[in-house]
KEFI-129877 format. One record per atom (N, C-alpha, C): x, y, z; atom name; residue number from 1; residue in one letter. Coordinates in steps of 0.05 Angstrom, whole numbers, padded with zeros to 5 digits. Example, Ala and Ser with C-alpha at 12.3 -4.5 7.8 and 13.67 -1.06 7.14 Angstrom:
      u      v      w at   i aa
  00264 -00114  00156  N   1  A
  00246 -00090  00156 CA   1  A
  00264 -00066  00156  C   1  A
  00257 -00045  00142  N   2  S
  00273 -00021  00143 CA   2  S
  00258  00001  00157  C   2  S
# end
This chain:
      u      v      w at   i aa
  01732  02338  01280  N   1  X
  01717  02330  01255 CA   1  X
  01713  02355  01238  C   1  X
  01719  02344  01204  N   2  X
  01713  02370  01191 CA   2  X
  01701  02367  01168  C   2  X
  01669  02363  01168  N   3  X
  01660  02346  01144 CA   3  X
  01664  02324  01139  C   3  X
  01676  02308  01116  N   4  X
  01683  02279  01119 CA   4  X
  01704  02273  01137  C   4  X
  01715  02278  01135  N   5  X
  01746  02285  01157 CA   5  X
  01757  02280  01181  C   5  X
  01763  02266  01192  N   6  X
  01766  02262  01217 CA   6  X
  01792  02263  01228  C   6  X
  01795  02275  01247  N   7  X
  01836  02266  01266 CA   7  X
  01837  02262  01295  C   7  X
  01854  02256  01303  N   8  X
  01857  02245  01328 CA   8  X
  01880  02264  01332  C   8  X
  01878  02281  01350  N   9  X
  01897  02296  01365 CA   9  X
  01894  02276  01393  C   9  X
  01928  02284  01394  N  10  X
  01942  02267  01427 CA  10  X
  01950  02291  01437  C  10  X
  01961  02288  01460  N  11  X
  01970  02313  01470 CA  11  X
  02008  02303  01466  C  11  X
  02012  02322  01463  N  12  X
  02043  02318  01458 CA  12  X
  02062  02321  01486  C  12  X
  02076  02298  01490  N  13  X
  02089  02285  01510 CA  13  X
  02125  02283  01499  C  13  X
  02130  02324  01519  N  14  X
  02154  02332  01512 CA  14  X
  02178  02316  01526  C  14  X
  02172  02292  01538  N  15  X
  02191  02282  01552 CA  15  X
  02198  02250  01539  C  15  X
  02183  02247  01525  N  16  X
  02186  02222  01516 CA  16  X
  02177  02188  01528  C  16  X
  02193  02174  01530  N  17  X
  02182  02149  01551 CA  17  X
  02199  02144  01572  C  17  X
  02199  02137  01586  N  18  X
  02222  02124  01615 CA  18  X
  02235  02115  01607  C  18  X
  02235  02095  01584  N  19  X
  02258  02079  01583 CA  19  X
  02285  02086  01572  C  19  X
  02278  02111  01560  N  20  X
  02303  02122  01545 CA  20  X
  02316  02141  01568  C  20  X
  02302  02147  01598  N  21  X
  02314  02161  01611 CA  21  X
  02328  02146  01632  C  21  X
  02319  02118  01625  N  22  X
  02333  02103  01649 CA  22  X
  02352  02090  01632  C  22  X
  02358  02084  01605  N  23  X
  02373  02062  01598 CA  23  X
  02392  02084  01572  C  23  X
  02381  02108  01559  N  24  X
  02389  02123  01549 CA  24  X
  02424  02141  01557  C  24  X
  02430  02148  01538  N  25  X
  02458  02166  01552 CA  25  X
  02449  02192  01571  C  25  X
  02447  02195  01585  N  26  X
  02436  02219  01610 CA  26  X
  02460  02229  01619  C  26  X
  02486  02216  01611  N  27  X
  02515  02235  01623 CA  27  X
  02513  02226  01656  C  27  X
  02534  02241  01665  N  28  X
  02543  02221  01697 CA  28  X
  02521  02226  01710  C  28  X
  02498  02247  01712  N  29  X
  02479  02250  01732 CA  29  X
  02459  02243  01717  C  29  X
  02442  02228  01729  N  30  X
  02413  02227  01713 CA  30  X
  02399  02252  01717  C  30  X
  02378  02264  01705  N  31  X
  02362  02287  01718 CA  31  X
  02339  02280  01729  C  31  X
  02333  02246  01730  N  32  X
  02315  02232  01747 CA  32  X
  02323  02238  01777  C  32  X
  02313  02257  01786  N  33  X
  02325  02256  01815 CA  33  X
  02306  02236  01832  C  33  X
  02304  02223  01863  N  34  X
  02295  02210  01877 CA  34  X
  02261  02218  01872  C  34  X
  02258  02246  01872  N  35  X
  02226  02249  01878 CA  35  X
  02210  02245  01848  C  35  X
  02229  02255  01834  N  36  X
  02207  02247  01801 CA  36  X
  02207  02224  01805  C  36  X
  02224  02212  01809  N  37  X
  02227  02179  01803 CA  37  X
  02205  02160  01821  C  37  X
  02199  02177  01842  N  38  X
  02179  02166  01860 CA  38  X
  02149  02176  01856  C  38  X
  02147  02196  01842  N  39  X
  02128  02210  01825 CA  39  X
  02111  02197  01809  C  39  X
  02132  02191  01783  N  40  X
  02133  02170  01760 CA  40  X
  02120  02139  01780  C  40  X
  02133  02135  01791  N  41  X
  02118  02105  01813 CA  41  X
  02091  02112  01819  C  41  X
  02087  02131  01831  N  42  X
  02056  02144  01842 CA  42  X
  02040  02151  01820  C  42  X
  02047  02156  01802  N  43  X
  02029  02165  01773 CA  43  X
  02023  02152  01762  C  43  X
  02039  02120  01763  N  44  X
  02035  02097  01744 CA  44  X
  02020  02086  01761  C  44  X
  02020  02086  01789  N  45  X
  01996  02069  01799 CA  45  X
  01978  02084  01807  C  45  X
  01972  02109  01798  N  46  X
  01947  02117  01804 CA  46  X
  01933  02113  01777  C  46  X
  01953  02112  01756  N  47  X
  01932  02095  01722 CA  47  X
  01925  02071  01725  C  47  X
  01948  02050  01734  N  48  X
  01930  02027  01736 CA  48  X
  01907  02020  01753  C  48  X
  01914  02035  01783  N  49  X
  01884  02035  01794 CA  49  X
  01860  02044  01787  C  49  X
  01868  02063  01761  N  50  X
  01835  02070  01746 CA  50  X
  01818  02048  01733  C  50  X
  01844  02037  01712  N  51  X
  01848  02021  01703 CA  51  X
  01834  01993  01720  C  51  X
  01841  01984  01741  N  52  X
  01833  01966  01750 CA  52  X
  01805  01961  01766  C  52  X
  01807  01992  01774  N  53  X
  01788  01997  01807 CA  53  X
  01768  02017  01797  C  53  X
  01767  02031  01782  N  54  X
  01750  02050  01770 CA  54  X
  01745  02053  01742  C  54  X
  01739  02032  01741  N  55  X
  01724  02018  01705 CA  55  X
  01713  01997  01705  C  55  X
  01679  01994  01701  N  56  X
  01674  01960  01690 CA  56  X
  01659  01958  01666  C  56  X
  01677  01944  01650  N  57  X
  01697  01922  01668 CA  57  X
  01719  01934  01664  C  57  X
  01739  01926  01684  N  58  X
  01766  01927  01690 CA  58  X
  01779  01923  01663  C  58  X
  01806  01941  01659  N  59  X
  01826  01939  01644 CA  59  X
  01842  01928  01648  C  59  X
  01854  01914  01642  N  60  X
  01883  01899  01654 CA  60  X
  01899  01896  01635  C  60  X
  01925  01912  01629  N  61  X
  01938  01932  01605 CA  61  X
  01951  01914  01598  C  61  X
  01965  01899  01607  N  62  X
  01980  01867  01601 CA  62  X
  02013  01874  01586  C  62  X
  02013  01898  01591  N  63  X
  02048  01898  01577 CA  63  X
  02061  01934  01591  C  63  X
  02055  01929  01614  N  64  X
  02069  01953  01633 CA  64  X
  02100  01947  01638  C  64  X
  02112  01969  01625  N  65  X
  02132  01968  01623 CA  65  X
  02147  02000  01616  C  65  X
  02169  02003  01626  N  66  X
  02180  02037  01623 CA  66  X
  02186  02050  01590  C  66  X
  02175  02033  01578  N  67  X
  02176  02041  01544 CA  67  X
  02150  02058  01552  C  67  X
  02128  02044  01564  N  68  X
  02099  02047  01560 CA  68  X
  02094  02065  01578  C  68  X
  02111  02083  01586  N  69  X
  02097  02100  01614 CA  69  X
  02117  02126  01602  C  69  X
  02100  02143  01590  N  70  X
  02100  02177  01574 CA  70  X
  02111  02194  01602  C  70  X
  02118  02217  01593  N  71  X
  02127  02241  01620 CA  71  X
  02121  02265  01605  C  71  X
  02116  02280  01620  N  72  X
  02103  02296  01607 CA  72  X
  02128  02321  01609  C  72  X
  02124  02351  01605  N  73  X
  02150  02368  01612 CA  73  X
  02152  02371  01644  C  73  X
  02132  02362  01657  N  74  X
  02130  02366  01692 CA  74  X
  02136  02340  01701  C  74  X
  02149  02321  01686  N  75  X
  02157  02286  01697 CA  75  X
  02131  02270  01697  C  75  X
  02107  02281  01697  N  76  X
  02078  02273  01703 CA  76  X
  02082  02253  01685  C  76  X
  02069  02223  01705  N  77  X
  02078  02201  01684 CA  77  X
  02044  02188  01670  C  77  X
  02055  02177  01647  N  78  X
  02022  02178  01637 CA  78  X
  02025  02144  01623  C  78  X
  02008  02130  01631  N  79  X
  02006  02095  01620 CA  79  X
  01998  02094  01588  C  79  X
  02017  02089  01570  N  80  X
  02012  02088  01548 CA  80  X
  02004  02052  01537  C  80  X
  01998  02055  01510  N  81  X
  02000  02029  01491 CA  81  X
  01982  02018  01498  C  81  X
  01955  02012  01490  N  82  X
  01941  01989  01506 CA  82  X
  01934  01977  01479  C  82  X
  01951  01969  01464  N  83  X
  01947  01952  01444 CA  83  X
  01943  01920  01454  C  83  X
  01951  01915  01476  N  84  X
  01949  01890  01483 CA  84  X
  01932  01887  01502  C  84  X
  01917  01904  01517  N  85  X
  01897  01903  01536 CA  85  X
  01878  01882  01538  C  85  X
  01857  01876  01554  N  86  X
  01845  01863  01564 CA  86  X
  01818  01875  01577  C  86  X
  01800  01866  01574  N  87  X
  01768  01875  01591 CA  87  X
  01770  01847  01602  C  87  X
  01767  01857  01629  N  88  X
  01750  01829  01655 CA  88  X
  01737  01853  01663  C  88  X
  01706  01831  01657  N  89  X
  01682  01843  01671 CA  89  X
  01675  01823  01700  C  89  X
  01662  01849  01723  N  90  X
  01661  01829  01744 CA  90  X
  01656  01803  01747  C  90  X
  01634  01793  01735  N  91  X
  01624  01770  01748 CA  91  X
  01656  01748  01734  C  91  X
  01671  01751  01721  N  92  X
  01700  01730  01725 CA  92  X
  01724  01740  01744  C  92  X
  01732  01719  01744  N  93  X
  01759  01731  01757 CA  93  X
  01787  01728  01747  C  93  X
  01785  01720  01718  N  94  X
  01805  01714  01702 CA  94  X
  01792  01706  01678  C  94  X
  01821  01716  01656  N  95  X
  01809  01714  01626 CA  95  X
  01829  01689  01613  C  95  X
  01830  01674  01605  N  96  X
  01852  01652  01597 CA  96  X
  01859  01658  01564  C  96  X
  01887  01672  01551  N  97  X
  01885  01680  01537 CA  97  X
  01917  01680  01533  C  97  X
  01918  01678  01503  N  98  X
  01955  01668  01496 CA  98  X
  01970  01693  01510  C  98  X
  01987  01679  01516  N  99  X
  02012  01692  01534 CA  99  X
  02022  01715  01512  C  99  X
  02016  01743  01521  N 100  X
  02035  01770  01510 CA 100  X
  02047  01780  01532  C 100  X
  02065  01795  01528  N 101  X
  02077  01820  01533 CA 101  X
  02106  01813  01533  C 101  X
  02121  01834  01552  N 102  X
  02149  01832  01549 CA 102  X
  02168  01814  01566  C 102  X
  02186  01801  01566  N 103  X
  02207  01790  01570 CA 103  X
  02216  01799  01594  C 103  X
  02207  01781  01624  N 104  X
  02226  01795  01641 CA 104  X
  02200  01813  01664  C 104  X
  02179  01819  01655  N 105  X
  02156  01835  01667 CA 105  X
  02134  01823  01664  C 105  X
  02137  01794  01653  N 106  X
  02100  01778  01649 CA 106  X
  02105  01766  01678  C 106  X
  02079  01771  01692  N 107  X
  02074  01751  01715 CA 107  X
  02079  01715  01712  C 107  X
  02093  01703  01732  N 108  X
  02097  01678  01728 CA 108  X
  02072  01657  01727  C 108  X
  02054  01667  01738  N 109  X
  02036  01647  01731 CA 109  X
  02012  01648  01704  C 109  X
  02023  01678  01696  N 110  X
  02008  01675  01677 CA 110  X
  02019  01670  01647  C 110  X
  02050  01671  01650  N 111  X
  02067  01669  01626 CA 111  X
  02062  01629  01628  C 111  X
  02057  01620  01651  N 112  X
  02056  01583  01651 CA 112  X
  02025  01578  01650  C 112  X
  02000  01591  01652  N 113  X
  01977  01584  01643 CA 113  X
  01966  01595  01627  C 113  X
  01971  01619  01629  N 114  X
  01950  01642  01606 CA 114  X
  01934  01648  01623  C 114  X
  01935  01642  01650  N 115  X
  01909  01658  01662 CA 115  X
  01918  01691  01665  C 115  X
  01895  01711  01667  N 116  X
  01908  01732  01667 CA 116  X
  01884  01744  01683  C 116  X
  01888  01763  01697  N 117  X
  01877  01787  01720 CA 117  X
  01891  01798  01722  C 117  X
  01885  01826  01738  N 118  X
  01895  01852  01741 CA 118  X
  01922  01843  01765  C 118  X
  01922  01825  01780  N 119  X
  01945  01822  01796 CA 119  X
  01972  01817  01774  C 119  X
  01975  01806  01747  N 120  X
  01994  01804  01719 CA 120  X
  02002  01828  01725  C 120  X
  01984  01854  01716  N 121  X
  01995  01878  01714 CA 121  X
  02013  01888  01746  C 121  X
  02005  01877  01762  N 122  X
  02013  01894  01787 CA 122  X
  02043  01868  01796  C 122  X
  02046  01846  01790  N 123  X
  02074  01836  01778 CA 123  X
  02096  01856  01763  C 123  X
  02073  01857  01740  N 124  X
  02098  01881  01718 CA 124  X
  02102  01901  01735  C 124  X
  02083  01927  01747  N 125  X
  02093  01944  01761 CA 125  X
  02107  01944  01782  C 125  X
  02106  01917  01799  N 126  X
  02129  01922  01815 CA 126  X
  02160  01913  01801  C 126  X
  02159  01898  01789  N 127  X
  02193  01897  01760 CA 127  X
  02195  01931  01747  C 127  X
  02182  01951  01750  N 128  X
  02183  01978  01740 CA 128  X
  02191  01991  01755  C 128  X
  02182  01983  01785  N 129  X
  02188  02003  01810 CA 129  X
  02226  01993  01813  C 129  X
  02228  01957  01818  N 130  X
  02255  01960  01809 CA 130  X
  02269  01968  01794  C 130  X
  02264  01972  01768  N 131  X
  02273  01982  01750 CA 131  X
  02275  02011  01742  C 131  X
  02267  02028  01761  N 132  X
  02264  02060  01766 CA 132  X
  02285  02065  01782  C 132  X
  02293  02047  01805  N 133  X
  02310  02054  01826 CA 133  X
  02334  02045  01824  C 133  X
  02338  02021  01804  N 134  X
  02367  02006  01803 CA 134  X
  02371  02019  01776  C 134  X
  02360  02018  01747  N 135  X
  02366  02029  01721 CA 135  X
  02378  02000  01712  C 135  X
  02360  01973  01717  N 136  X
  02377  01949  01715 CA 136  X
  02352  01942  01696  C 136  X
  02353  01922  01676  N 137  X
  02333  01908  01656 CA 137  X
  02318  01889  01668  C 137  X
  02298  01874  01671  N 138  X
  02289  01859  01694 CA 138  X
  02307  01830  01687  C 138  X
  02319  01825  01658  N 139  X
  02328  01811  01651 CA 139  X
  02353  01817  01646  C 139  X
  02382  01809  01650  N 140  X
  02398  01818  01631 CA 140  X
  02425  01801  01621  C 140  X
  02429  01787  01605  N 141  X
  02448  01765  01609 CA 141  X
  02483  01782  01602  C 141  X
  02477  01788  01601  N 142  X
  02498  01801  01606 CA 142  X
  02519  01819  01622  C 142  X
  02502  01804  01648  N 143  X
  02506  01818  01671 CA 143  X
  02521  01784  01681  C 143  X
  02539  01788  01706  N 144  X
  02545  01760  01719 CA 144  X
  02529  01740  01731  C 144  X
  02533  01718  01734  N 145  X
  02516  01692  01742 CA 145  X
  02499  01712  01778  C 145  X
  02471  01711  01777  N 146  X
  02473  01720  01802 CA 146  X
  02460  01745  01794  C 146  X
  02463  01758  01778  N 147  X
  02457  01778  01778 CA 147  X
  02431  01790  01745  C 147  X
  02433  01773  01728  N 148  X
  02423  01758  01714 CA 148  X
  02391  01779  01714  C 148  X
  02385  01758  01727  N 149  X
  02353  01764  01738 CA 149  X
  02346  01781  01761  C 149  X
  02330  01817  01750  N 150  X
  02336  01837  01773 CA 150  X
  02319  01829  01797  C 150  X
  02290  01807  01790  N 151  X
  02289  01806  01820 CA 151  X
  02301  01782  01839  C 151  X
  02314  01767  01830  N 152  X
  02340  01751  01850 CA 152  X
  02358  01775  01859  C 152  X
  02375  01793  01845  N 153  X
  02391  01803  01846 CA 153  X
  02390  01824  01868  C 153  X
  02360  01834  01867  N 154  X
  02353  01858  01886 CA 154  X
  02351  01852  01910  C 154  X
  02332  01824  01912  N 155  X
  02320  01806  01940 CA 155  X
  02345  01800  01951  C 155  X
  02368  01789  01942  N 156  X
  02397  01786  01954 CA 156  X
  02404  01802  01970  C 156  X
  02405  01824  01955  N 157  X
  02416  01850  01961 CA 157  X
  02403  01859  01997  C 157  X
  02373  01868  01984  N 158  X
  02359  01871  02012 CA 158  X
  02362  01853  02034  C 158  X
  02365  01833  02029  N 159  X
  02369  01801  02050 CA 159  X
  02392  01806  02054  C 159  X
  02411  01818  02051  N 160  X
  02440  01815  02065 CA 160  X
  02438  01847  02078  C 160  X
  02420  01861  02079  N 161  X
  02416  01892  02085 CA 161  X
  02441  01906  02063  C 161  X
  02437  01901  02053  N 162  X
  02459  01923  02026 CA 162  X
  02444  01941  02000  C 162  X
  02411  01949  02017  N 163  X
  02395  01957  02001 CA 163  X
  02408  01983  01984  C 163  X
  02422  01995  01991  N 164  X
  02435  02022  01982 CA 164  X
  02450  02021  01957  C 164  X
  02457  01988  01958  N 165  X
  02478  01983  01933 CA 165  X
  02459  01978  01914  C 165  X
  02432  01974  01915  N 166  X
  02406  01976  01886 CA 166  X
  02404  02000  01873  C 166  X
  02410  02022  01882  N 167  X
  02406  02054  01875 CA 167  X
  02418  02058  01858  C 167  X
  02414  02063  01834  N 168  X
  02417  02073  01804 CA 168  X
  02448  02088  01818  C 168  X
  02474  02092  01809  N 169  X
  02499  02105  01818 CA 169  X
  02491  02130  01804  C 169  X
  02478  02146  01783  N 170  X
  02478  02162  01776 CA 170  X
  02460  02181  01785  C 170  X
  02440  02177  01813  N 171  X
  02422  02183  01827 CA 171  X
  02431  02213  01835  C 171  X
  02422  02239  01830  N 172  X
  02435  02262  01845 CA 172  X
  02451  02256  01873  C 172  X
  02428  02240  01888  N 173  X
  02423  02249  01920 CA 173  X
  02417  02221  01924  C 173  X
  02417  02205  01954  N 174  X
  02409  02185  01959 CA 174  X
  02388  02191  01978  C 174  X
  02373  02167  01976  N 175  X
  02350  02167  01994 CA 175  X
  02352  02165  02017  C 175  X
  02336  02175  02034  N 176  X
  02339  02165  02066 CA 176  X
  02331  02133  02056  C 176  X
  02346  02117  02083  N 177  X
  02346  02093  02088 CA 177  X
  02314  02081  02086  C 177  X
  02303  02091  02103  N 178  X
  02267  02086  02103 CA 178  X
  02250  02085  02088  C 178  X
  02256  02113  02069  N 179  X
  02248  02116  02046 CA 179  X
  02260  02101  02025  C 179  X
  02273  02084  02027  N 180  X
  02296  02065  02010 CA 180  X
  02278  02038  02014  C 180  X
  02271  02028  02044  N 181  X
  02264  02012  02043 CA 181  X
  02236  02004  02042  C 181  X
  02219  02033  02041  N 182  X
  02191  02032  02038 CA 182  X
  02182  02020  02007  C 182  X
  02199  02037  01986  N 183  X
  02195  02039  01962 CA 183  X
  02206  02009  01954  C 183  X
  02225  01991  01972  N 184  X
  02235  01960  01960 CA 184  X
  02218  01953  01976  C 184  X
  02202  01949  01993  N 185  X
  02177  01933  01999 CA 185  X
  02160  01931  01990  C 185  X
  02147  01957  01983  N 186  X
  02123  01959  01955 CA 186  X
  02125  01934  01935  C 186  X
  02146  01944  01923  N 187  X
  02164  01929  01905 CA 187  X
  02161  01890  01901  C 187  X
  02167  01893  01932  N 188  X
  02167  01863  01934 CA 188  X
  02140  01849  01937  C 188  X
  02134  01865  01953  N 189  X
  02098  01854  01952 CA 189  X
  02079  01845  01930  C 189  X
  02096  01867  01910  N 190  X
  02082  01869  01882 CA 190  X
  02089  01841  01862  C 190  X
  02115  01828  01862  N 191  X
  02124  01812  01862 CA 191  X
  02122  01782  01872  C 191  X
  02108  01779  01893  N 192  X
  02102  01759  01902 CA 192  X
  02094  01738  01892  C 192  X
  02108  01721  01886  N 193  X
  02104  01696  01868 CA 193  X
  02077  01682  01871  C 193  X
  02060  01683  01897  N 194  X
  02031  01682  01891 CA 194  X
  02010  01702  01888  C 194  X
  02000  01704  01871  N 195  X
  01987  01719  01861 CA 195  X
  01972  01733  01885  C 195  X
  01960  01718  01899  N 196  X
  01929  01721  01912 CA 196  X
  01939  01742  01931  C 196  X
  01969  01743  01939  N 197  X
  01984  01761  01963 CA 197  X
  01990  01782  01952  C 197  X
  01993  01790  01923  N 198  X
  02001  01811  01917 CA 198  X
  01981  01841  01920  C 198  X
  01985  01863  01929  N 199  X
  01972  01878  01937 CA 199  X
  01950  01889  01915  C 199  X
  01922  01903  01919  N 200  X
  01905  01912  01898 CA 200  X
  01927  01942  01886  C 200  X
  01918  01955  01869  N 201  X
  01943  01976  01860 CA 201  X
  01926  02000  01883  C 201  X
  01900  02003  01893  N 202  X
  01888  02021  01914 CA 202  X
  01908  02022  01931  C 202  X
  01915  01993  01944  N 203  X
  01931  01990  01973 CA 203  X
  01959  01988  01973  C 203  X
  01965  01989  01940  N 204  X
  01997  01993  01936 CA 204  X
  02001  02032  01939  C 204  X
  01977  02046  01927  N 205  X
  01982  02071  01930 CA 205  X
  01982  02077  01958  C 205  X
  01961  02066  01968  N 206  X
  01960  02072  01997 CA 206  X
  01992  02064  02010  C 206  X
  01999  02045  02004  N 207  X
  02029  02046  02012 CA 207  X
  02057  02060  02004  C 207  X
  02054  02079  01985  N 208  X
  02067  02087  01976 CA 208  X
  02077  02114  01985  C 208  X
  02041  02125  01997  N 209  X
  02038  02143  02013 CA 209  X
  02050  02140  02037  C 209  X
  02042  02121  02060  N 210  X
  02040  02124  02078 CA 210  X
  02070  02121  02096  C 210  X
  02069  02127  02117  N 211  X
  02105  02138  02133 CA 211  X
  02107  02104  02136  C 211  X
  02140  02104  02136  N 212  X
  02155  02081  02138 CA 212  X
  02146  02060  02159  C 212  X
  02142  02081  02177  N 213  X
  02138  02059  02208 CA 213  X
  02119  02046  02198  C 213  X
  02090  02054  02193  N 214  X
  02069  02045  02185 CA 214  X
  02070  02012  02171  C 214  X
  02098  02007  02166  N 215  X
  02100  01981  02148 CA 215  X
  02099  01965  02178  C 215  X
  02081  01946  02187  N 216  X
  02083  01921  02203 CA 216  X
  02099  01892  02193  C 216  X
  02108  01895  02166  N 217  X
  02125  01868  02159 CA 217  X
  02143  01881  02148  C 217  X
  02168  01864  02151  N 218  X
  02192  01878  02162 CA 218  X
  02207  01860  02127  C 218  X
  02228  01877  02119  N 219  X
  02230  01863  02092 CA 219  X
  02242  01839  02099  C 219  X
  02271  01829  02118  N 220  X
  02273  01806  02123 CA 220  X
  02251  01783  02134  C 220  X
  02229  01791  02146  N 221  X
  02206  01771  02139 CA 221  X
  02201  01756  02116  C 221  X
  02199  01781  02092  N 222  X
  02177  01786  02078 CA 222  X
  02199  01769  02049  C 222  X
  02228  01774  02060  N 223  X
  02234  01757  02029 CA 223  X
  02238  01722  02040  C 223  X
  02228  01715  02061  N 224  X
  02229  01685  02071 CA 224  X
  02208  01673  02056  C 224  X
  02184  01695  02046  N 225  X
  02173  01680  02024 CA 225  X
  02166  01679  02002  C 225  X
  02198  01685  01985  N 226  X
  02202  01687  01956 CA 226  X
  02217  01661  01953  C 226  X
  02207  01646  01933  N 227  X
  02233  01632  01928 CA 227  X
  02251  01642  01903  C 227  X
  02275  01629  01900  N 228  X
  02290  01637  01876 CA 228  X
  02267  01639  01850  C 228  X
  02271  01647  01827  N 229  X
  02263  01652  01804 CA 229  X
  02285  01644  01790  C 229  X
  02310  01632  01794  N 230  X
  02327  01617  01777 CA 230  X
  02322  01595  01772  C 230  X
# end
């Protein structure tokens, strides 16, 4: 402030947004190697857990998506846009409110009622976490019958054990297997076509952290209860 005057300094975000580093020309190697990229996953859900778990009332950002998630020059990923946001204060547990955000990342039950809670946002983030590791659109018709829709396409994939064939081809280095399948379980959980099962974003970090074994449901369990989305 300077007398009448006022400005809003941001901090300037030399990396730009995700989405131009995942869908952008990057040449045959991405410079997303495995750990930023898992970084970027851990950064975005340690914002929405502020967002969700350490604010009341709760934020619930309603259009998470890799346009909306900044990097800084150290990959540090930072949750942008809350032009479409939302306040739920405790005593509700849902806000009923016209259907926004993007194409492909709105939660299914809330793009068919308008109901909306913080589990919407943790839908979109797990369509981000796929979308970090494959470099696929959550939507894309221009891809073959089958392949269409990235979370049919992925769940296939893992259900026939061919998880390795989801990995972005332009990846430096490949993941260990465990670490392959820790980060597509997250994923899936987050996804879960009922809401009420999908994890808080606390217990998604907590999983993100913790060693592979530690997972007690095993992914071929765990996609017996997805149904198609076609």
């Amino acid at each position: 402030m300077e007398g009448a005057y006022r400005m809003l300094v941001y901090e300037y975000i030399d990396n730009g947004n995700l989405e131009q580093w995942l869908h952008g020309d990057v040449g045959l190697v991405s410079p997303l190697t495995w750990e930023i990229r898992m970084n970027i996953i851990l950064g975005t859900a340690k914002g929405l857990a502020y967002l969700h778990e350490g604010l009341e009332p709760k934020v619930v950002h309603r259009d998470v998506k890799s346009s909306n998630i900044l990097l800084d020059h150290q990959w540090n990923a930072k949750v942008s846009d809350f032009g479409l946001a939302k306040l739920l204060f405790s005593e509700r547990s849902y806000v009923t409110t016209r259907v926004m955000g993007t194409y492909g990342y709105v939660a299914p039950e809330y793009a068919c009622t308008g109901m909306l809670n913080e589990k919407s946002d943790i839908y979109s983030f797990g369509i981000l976490i796929m979308e970090i590791i494959s470099v696929r659109n959550p939507v894309d018709h221009r891809r073959p019958p089958g392949e269409v829709n990235l979370v049919d396409w992925l769940k296939g994939l893992v259900g026939e054990r061919k998880s390795e064939q989801v990995v972005d081809p332009k990846l430096p280095e490949m993941p260990s297997s465990k670490e392959l399948k820790r980060i597509l379980l997250v994923a899936l959980k987050c996804v879960d076509p009922d809401a009420t099962k999908r994890p808080k974003m606390g217990h998604v970090i907590h999983m993100l952290k913790a060693e592979p074994h530690l997972f007690r449901l095993s992914v071929g369990v765990h996609l017996r209860s997805f149904p198609s989305t076609t």
